[in-house]
C-alpha positions as CSV (number, residue, x, y, z in Angstrom):
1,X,21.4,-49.0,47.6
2,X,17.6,-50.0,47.0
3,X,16.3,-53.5,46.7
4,X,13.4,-54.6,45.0
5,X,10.9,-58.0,45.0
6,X,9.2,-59.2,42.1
7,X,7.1,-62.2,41.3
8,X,5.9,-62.2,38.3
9,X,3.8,-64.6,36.4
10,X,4.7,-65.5,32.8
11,X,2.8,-67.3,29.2
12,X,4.3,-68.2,26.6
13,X,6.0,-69.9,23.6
14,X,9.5,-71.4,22.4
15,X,9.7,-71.9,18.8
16,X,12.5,-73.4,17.3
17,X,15.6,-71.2,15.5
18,X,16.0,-72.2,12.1
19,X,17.4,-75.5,11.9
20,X,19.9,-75.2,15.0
21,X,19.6,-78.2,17.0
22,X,18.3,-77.6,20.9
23,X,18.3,-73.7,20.2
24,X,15.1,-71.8,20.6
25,X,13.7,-68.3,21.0
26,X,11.1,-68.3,24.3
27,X,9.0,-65.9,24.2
28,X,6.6,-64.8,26.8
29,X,4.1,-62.1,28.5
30,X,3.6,-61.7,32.4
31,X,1.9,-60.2,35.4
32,X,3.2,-59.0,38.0
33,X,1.5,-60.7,40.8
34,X,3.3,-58.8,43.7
35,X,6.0,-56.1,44.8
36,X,8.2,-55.9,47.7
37,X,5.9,-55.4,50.6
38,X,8.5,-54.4,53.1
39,X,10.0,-51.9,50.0
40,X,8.1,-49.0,52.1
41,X,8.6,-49.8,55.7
42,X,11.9,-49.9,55.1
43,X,11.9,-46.4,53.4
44,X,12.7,-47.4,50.1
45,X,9.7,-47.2,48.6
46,X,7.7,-49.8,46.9
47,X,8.9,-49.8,43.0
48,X,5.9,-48.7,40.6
49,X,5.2,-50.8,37.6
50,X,2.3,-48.3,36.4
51,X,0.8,-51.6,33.7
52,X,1.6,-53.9,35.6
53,X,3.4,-56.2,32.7
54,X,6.5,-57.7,31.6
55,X,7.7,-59.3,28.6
56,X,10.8,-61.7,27.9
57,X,12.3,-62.3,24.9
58,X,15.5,-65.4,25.5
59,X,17.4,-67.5,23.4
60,X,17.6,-71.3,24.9
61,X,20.3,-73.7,24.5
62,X,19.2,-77.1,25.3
63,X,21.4,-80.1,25.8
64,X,20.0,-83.3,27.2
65,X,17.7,-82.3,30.7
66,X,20.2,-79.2,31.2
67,X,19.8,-75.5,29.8
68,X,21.3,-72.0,29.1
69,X,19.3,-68.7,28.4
70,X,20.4,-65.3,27.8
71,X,17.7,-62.4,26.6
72,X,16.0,-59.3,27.9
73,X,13.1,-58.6,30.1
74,X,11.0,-55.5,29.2
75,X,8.8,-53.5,31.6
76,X,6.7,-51.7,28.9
77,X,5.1,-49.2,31.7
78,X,7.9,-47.5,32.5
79,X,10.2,-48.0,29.9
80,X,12.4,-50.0,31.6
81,X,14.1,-53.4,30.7
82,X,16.6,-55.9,32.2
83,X,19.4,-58.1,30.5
84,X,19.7,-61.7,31.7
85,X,21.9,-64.5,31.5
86,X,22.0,-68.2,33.4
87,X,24.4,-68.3,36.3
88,X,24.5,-72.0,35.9
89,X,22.5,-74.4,33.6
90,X,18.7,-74.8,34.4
91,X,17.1,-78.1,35.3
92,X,14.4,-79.7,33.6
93,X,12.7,-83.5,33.4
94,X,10.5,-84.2,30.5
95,X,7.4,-86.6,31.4
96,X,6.0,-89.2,29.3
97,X,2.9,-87.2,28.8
98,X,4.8,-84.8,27.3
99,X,4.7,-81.7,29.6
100,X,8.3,-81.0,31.3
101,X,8.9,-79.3,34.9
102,X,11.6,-77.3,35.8
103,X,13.9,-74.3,37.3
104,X,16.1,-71.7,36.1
105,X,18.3,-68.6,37.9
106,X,19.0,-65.5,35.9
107,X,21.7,-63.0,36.5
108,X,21.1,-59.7,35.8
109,X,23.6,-58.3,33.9
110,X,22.4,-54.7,33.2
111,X,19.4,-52.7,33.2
112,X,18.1,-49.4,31.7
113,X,15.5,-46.8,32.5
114,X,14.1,-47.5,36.2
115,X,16.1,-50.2,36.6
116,X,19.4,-48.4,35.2
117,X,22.7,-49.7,37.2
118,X,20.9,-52.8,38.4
119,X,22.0,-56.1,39.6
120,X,20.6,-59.0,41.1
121,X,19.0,-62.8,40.3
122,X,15.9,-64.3,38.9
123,X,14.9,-67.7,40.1
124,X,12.1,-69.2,37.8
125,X,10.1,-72.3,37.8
126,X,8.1,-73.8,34.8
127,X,6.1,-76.0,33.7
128,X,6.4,-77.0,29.5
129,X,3.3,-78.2,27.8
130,X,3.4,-80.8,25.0
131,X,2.8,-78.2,22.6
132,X,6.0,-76.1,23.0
133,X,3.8,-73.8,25.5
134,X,4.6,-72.9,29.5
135,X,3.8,-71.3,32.3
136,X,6.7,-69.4,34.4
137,X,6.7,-68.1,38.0
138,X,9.9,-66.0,38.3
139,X,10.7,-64.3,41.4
140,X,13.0,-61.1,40.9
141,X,15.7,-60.1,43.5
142,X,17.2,-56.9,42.7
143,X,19.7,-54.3,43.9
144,X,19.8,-50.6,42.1
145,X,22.3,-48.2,42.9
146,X,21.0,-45.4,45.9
C-alpha cells in the first residue's frame, strides 16, 4: 500500500445546467502547490505530477446552504484521473455581499492511470464570488494499491 498528499489549488466557474433548479456543472483548473513530503522518507517515493496541473469537472446539487457533487479530476501530465463523489453533503453560508464560504469532502471512488486502484478522501474549502466564480484549496488523501 502507498499513500499519497496533495494540496492542490483550484479556479474556476459553475454555470447553471439547463433550466434544472440548484443543479450546476463546476468547472475548474489547479496547481498543485505541494506533495507528500514524508512520501520519500518513508520509502514510498514522492508521487510525480510531471505539469504540475489538475482539472475538475462536477455536477452540483444545491439545496438550501447544503450540497452534493459527483465528477472527475484529471491529472493531464500523467494521464491520470480520479472519480469523486460527496461522502456527506457540503456546507456553505452565502454573505450579503454576495460571495459564499464553505467545505466539501470527496470520496474517491476509482482512479485510472497512476492513480489506478485508488482510494481515499478530498477535503476542500472555498470561497464563491458573486459572479458564479471560486477559489478551492483541496487537500488529497490517498491510498494506491502496493
Amino acid at each position: 500500500m502507498k499513500t499519497y498528499s496533495m494540496l492542490i489549488y483550484f479556479t474556476g466557474k459553475a454555470e447553471a445546467i439547463g433550466h434544472a433548479t440548484g443543479v450546476v456543472r463546476s468547472r475548474a483548473q489547479g496547481l498543485i502547490l505541494a506533495l507528500d513530503p514524508l512520501a520519500d522518507v518513508q520509502g514510498e517515493g514522492a508521487l510525480q505530477v510531471p505539469t504540475g496541473v489538475a482539472h475538475f469537472d462536477t455536477v452540483v446539487t444545491v439545496r438550501g446552504e447544503q450540497s452534493w457533487e459527483t465528477g472527475r479530476v484529471d491529472f493531464p501530465g500523467i494521464d491520470s484521473y480520479l472519480d469523486v463523489e460527496t461522502v456527506m453533503p457540503g456546507q456553505f453560508k452565502v454573505l450579503a455581499s454576495g460571495y459564499s464560504t464553505g467545505s466539501i469532502a470527496w470520496r474517491v471512488i476509482r482512479g485510472g492511470g497512476r492513480f489506478e486502484g485508488a482510494t481515499g478522501i478530498v477535503t476542500g474549502n472555498f470561497v464563491g464570488h458573486p459572479d458564479d466564480t471560486f477559489t478551492d484549496h483541496q487537500l488529497f488523501k490517498l491510498v494506491l494499491p502496493a
